[in-house]
Backbone as JSON, one array per atom type, in Angstrom:
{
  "sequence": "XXXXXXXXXXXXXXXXXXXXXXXXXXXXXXXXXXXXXXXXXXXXXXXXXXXXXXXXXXXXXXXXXXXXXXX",
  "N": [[14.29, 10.95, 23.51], [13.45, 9.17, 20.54], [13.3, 9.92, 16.91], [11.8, 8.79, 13.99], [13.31, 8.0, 12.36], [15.36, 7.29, 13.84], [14.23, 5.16, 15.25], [13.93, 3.29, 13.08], [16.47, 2.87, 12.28], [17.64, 1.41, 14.54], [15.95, -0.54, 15.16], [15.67, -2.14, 12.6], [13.73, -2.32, 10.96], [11.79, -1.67, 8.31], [10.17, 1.52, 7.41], [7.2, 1.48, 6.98], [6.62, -1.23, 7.97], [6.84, -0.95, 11.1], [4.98, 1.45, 11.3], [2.69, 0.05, 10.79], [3.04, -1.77, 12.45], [2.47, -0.53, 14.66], [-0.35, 0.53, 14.16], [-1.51, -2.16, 14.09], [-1.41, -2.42, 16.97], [1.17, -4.06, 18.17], [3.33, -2.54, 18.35], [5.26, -0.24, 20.28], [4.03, 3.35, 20.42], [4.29, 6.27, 18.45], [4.5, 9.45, 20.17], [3.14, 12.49, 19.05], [5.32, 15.4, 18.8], [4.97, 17.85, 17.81], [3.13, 19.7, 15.36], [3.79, 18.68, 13.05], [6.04, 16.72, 13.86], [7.34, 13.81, 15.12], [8.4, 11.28, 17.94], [9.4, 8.83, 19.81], [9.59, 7.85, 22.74], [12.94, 7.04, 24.63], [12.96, 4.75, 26.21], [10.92, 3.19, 26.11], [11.4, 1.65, 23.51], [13.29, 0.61, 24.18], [12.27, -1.4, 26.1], [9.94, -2.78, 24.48], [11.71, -3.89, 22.7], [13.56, -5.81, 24.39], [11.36, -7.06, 25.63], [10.9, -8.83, 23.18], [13.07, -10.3, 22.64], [12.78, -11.47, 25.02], [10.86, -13.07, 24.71], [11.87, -14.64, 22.89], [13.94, -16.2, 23.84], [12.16, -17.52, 25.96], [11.07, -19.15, 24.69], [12.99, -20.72, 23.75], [14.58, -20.94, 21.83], [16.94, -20.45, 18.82], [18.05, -17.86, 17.45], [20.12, -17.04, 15.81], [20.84, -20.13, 14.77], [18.61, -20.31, 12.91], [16.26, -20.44, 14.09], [15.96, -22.93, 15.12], [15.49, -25.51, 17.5], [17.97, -26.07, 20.82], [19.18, -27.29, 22.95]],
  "CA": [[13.25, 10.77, 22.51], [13.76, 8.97, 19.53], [12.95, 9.89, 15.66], [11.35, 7.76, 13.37], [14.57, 7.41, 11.61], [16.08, 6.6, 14.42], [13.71, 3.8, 15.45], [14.13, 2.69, 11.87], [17.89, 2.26, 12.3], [17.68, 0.85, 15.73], [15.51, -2.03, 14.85], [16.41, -2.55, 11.1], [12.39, -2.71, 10.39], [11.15, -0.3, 7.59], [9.21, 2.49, 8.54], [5.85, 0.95, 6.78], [6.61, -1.93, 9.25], [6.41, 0.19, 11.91], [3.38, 1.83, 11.38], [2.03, -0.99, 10.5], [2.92, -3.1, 13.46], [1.6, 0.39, 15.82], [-1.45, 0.2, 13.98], [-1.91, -2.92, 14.95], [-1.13, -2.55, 18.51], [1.92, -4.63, 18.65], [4.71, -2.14, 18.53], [4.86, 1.8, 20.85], [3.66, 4.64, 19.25], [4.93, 7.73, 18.67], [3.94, 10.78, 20.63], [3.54, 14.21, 18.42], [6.15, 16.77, 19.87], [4.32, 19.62, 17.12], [1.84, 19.04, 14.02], [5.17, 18.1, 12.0], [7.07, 16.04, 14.47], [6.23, 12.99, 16.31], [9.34, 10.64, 18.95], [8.77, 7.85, 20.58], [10.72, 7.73, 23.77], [13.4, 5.47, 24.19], [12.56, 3.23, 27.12], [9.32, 2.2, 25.15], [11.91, 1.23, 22.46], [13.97, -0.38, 24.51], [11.12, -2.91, 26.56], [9.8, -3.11, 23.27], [12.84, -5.02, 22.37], [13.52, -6.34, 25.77], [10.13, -8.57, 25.34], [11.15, -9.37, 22.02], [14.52, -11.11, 23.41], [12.38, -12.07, 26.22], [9.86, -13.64, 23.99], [12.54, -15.49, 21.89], [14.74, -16.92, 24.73], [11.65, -17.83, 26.7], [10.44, -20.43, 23.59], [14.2, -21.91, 23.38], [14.76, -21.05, 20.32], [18.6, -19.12, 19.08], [17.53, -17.13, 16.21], [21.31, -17.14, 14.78], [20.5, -20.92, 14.24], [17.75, -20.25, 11.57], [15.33, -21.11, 14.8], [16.48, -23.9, 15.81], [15.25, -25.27, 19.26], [18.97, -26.05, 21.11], [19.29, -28.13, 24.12]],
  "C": [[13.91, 10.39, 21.18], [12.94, 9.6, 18.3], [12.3, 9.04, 15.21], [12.38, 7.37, 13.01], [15.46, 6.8, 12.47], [15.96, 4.81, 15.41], [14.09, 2.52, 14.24], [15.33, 1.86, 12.08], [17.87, 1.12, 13.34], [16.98, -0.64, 15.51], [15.49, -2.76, 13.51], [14.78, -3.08, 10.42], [12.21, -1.33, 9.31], [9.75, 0.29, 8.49], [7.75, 2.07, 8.26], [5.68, -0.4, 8.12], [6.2, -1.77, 10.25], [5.43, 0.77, 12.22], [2.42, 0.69, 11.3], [1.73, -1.58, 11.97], [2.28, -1.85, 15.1], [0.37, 0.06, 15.59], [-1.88, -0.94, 14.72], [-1.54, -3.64, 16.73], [-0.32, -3.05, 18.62], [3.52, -3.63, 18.94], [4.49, -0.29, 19.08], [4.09, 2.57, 19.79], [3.94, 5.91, 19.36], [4.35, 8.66, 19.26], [4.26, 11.99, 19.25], [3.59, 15.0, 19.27], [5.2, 17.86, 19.2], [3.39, 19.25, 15.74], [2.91, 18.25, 13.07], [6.16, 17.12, 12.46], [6.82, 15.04, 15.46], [8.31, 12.33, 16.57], [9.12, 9.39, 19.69], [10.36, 8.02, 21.61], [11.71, 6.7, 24.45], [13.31, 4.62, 25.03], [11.37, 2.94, 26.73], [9.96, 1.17, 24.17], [12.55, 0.29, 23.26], [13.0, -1.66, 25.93], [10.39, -2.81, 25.86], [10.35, -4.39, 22.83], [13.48, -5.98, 23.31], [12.79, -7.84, 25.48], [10.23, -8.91, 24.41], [12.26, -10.67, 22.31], [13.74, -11.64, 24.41], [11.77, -13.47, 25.59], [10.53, -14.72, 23.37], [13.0, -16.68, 22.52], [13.39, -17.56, 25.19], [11.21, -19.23, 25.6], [11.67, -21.18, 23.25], [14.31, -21.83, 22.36], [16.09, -19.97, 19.91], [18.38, -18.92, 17.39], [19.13, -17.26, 15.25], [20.82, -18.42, 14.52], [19.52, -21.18, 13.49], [15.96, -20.85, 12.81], [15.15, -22.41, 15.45], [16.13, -24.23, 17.18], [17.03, -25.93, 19.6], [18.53, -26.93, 22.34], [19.65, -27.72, 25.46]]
}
């Protein structure tokens, strides 16, 4: 189970991001472990990011090159 802080780190998004992008359905959402403590677990996080890389490669496009389609 991950943290928030540790989602934070892990994907280099701020945590408003985050909520943000749960809110709107595009990114996991945390479970609350206790009224004070919520986790998201990390194989959500990681095919999360999976289909992100999936998503990128699949459109031909190499993000180090500023987006660039490649040949």
């Amino acid at each position: 189970m991950l943290r928030p802080a540790e989602v934070v780190e892990r994907t280099g998004l701020s945590r408003s991001q985050i909520y943000q992008m749960i809110k709107d359905g595009v990114f996991p959402p945390f479970i609350k472990l206790s009224e004070r403590a919520s986790a998201m677990p990390e194989a959500w996080l990681d095919a999360f990011i999976a289909l992100r890389v999936e998503s990128t490669t699949s459109t031909n496009e190499t993000p180090a090159l500023g987006g660039q389609k490649h040949a």
